[in-house]
C-alpha positions in Angstrom: -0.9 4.0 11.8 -1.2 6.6 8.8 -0.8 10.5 9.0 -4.1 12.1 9.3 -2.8 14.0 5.7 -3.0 10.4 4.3 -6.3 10.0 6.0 -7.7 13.2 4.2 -6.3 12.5 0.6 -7.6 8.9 0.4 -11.0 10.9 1.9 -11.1 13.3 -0.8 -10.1 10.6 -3.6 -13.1 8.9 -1.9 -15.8 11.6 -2.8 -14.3 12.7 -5.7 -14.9 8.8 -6.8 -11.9 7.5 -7.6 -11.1 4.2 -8.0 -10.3 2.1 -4.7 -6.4 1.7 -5.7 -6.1 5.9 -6.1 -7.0 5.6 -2.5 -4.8 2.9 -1.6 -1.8 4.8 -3.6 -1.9 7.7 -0.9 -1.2 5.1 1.7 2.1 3.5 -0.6 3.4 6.7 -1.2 3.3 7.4 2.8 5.2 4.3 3.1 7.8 5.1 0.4 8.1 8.4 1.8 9.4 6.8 5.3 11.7 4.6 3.8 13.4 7.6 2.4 13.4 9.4 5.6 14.6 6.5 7.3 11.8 6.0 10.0 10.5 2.6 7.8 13.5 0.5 6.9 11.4 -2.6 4.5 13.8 -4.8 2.4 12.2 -3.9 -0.9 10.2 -1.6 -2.9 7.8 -4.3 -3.1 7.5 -4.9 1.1 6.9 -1.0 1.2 3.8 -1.2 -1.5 2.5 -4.3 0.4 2.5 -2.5 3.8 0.8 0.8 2.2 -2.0 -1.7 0.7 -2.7 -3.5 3.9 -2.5 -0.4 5.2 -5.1 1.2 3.1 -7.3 -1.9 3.6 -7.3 -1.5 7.0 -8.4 2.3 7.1 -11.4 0.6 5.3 -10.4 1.3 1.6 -12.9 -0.9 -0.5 -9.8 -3.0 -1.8 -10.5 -6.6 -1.7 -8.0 -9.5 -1.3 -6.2 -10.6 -4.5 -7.8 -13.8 -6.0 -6.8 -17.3 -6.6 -3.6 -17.5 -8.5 -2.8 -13.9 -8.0 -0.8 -14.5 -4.7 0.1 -17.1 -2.1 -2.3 -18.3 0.3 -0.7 -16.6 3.0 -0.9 -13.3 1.2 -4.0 -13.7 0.5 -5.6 -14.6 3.8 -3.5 -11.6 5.3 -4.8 -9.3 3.1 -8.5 -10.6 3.8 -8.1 -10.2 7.7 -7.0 -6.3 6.9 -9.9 -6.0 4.3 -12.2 -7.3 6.9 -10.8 -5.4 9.7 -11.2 -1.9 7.6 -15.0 -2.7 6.8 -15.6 -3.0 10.5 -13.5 -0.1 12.1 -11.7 1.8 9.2 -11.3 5.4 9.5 -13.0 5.3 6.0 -15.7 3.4 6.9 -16.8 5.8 9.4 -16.6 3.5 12.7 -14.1 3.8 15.3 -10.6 2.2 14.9 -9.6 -0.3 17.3 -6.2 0.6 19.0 -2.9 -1.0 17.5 -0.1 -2.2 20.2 3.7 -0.9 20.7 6.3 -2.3 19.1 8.4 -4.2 21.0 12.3 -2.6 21.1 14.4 -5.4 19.9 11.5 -5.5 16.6 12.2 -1.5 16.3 15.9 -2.0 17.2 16.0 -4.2 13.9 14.5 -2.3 11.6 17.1 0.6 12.5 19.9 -1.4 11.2 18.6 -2.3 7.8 19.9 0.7 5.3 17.3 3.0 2.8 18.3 1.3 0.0 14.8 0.0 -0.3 13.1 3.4 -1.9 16.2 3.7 -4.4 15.2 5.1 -7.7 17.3 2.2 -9.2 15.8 -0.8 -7.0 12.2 0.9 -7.7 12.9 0.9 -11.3 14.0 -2.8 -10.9 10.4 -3.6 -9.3 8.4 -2.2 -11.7 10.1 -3.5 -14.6 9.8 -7.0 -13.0 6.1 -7.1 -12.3 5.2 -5.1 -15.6 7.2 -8.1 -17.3 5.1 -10.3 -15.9 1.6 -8.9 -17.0 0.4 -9.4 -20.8 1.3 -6.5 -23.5 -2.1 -5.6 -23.8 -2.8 -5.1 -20.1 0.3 -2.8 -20.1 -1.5 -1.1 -22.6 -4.4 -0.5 -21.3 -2.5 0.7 -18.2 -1.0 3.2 -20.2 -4.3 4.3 -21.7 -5.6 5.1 -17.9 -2.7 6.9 -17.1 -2.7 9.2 -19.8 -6.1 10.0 -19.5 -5.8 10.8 -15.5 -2.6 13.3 -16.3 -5.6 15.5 -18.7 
């Protein structure tokens, strides 16, 4: 369930017409934040980001499932139930949530013993070199482009 803060900045990204993954980064960075607090233990930088995205799509962020080719099958038809589960009862969508069940203890009991590692500068670094690696120069590129021009 995300913080109502997280709530409001993917609301004000919203009107201020941002694009759909601005919105969804407010949910990651909630995500990475608990990993460094301790309350989320993922295995990965990469777990946390794709919990803060299915998160985002079920709050009813306009982020559609990745296409063909782009991930596995499983990922994919994951990230379409959250997708569809946000347009019908996101908190961004304006319709009432539907309530999400407890944890059970020996899931939560788990999670406690994995370490913080996850959010590590160094294994975050690793991450993003790994998947920029895998996208064309130019892409990279343009990615840079869009950055710079948000930081003006």
């Amino acid at each position: 369930m995300p913080r109502k803060t997280t709530l409001r900045r993917a609301r004000r990204d919203k009107q201020a017409g941002k694009a759909a993954t601005t919105q969804a980064g407010e949910f990651v960075r909630e995500e990475m934040d608990k990993v460094k607090r301790g309350s989320s233990r993922v295995k990965s930088p990469r777990q946390a980001v794709a919990i803060g995205l299915s998160m985002a799509r079920r709050a009813g962020v306009d982020l559609p499932a990745p296409g063909r080719g782009k991930a596995k099958a499983q990922t994919r038809k994951g990230a379409a139930r959250a997708y569809q589960r946000g347009q019908e009862s996101g908190e961004l969508s304006g319709r009432k949530a539907a309530r999400r069940g407890k944890t059970s203890k020996p899931s939560s009991r788990g999670r406690s013993r994995r370490g913080a590692q996850a959010s590590s500068r160094a294994k975050s670094t690793r991450s993003r070199r790994s998947t920029s690696s895998r996208r064309g120069t130019s892409s990279r590129r343009r990615s840079t482009g869009r950055a710079g021009r948000a930081r003006r």
